[in-house]
C-alpha positions in Angstrom: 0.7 32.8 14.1 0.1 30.8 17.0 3.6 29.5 17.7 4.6 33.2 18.6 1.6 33.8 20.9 2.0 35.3 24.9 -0.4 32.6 26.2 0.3 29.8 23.1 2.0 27.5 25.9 -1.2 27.2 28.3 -3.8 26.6 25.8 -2.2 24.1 22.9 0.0 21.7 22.9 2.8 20.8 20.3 0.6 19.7 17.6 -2.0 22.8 18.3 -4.3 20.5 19.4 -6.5 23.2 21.5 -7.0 22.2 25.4 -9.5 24.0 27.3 -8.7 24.5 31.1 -11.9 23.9 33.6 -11.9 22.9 37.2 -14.0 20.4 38.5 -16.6 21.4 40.6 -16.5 18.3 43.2 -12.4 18.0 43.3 -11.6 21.5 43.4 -9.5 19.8 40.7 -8.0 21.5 37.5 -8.8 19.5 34.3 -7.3 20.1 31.0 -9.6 18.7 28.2 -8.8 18.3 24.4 -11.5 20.2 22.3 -11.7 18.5 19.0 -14.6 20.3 16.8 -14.4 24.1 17.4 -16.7 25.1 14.5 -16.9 28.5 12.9 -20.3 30.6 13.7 -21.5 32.5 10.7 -21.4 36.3 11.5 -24.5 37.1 9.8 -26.6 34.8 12.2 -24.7 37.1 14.9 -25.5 40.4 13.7 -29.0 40.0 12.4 -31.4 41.3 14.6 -35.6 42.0 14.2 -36.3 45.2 12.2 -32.6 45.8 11.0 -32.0 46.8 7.5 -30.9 44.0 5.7 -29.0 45.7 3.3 -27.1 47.6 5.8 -26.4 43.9 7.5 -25.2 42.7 4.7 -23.0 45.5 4.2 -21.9 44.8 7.9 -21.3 41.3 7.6 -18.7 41.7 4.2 -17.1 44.3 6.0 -16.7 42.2 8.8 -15.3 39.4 6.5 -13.5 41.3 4.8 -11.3 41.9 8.6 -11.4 38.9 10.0 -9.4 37.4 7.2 -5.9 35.5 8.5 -4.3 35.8 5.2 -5.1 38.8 3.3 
C-alpha cells in the first residue's frame, strides 16, 4: 500500500523506515530524522469524553475498528 503512494518518496525510504522532515530552528536548516517507535493510540482513550454514554462509545469505537482495518 505504501509503495504506490503520491508522497511515498518524501517520507520513507527503501526499507519504509519512516523519516520525519523538521527544520531546525537555529540553521534555518532542513533535517530529516528516522522515527523508530510510532506506537498505535487506542481509539477508545480518544473518543471517551466526561458524561458520554458508554455504551454508545463503545458502539463508536467497534465501528471505528471495524474501518480502520488495512486488510479486511
Amino acid at each position: 500500500m505504501l509503495r504506490k503512494g503520491a508522497f511515498t518518496e518524501q517520507h520513507y525510504d527503501q526499507d519504509l523506515s519512516f523519516y520525519a522532515t523538521e527544520e531546525d530552528p537555529v540553521t534555518k536548516k532542513t533535517i530529516k530524522r528516522m522515527i523508530l517507535n510510532i506506537k498505535a493510540k487506542d481509539i477508545g482513550t480518544i473518543i471517551t469524553g466526561s458524561g458520554e454514554d458508554p455504551k454508545m462509545v463503545a458502539n463508536f469505537k467497534d465501528l471505528l475498528d471495524k474501518i480502520f482495518v488495512l486488510d479486511p
